[in-house]
C-alpha positions as CSV (number, residue, x, y, z in Angstrom):
1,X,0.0,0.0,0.0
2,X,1.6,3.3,-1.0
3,X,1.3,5.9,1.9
4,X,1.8,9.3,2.3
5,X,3.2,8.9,5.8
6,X,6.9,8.3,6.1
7,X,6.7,6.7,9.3
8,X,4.1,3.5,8.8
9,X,2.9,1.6,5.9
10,X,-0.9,2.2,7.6
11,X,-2.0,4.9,6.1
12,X,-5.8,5.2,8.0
13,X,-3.4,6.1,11.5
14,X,-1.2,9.1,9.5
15,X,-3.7,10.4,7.4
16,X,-5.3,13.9,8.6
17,X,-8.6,13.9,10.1
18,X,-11.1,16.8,10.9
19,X,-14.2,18.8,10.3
20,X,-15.1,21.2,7.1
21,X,-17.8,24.0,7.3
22,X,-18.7,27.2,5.9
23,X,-18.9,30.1,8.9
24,X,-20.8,33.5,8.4
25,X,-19.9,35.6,5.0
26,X,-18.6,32.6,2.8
27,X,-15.9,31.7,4.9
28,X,-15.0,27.8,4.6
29,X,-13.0,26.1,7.1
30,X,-11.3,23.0,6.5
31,X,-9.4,21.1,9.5
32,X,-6.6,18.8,8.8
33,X,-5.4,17.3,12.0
34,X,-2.3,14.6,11.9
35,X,-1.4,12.7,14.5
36,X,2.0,11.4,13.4
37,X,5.0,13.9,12.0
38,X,6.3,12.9,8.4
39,X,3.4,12.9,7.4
40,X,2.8,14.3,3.7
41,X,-0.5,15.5,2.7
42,X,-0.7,16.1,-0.5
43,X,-2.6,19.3,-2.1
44,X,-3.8,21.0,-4.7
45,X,-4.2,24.7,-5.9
46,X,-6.8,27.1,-6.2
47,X,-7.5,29.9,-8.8
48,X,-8.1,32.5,-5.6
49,X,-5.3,33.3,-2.9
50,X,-6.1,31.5,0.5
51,X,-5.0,30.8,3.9
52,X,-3.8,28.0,6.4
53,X,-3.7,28.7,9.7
54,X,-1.0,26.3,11.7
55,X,-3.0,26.0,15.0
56,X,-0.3,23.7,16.7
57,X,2.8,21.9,15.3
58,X,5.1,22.0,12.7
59,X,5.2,22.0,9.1
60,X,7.0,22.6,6.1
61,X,5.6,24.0,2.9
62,X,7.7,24.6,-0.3
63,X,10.6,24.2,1.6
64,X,10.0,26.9,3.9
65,X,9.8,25.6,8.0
66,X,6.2,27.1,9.8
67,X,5.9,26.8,13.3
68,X,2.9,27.6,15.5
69,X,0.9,29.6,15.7
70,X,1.2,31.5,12.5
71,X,-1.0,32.1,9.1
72,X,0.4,30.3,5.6
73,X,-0.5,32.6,2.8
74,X,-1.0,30.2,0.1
75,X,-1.6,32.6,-4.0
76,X,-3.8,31.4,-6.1
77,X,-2.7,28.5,-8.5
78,X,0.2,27.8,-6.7
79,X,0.5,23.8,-5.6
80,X,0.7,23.2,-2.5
81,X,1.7,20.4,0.4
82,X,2.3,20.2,3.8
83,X,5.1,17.6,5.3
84,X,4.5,17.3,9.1
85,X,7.6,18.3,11.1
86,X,5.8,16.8,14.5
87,X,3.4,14.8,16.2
88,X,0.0,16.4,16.6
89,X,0.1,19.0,13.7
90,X,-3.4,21.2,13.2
91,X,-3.8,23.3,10.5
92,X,-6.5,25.4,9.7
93,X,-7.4,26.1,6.2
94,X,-9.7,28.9,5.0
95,X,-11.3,30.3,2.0
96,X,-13.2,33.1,1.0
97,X,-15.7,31.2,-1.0
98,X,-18.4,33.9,-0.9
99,X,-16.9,34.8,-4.5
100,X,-17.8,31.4,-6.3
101,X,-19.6,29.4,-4.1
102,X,-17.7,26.8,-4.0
103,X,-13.9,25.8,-2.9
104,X,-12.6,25.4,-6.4
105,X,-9.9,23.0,-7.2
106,X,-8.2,24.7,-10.2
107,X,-6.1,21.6,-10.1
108,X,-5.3,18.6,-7.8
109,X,-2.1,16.4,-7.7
110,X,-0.9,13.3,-5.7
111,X,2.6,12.7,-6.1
112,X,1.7,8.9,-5.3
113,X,0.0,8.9,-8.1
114,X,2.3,9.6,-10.4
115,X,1.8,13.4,-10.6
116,X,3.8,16.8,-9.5
C-alpha cells in the first residue's frame, strides 16, 4: 500500500482527520489534524489566494519551516503540500468562498500517483 506517511505503511493512522464548514460571510474552514509527523498530505491549488492557519505543530511547505501559531499565505494556483515536522500538527485552512460558491480546485495532484 503506497502511503503518504513516512513513518508507517498504515495509512488510515497518519492520514489527517477533521471537520469542514462554511462560517458567516462565505468563509470555509477545512481542518486537517495529523497525529503522526512525516506525514505528507498532499494538495492541490486554487485559482483565488487562501489561507492555512497552523493551530499547533510544525510544518513545512515549499521548503520553507512554519511553526505555530502563525498564518500560511498560500496565492492562487500555486501547488501546494504540507510535510508534518511533528506529532499532533493542526492546521487550519480557510477560503473566501463567498466569490464562487464553491472551494474550487483549479487543479489537484498526488505525487503517489504519479503526478507533480
Amino acid at each position: 500500500m503506497n502511503s503518504p506517511c513516512r513513518n508507517c505503511a498504515v495509512s488510515d493512522q497518519c492520514q489527517p482527520y477533521g471537520n469542514e464548514f462554511t462560517g458567516a460571510d462565505g468563509v470555509f474552514f477545512k481542518e486537517m489534524r495529523v497525529r503522526k509527523a512525516g506525514t505528507l498530505i498532499p494538495q492541490h491549488s486554487h485559482a483565488y489566494d487562501h489561507t492555512s492557519y497552523l493551530v499547533t505543530g510544525s510544518v513545512e511547505v515549499e521548503g520553507k519551516r512554519y511553526d505555530a501559531p502563525t498564518p500560511i499565505y498560500i496565492p492562487a494556483n500555486q501547488k501546494h503540500m504540507f510535510l508534518t515536522l511533528v506529532d499532533d500538527t493542526f492546521v487550519l485552512c480557510v477560503h473566501n468562498v463567498s466569490r464562487t460558491g464553491t472551494v474550487e480546485i483549479a487543479e489537484a495532484h498526488n505525487p503517489f500517483e504519479g503526478g507533480a
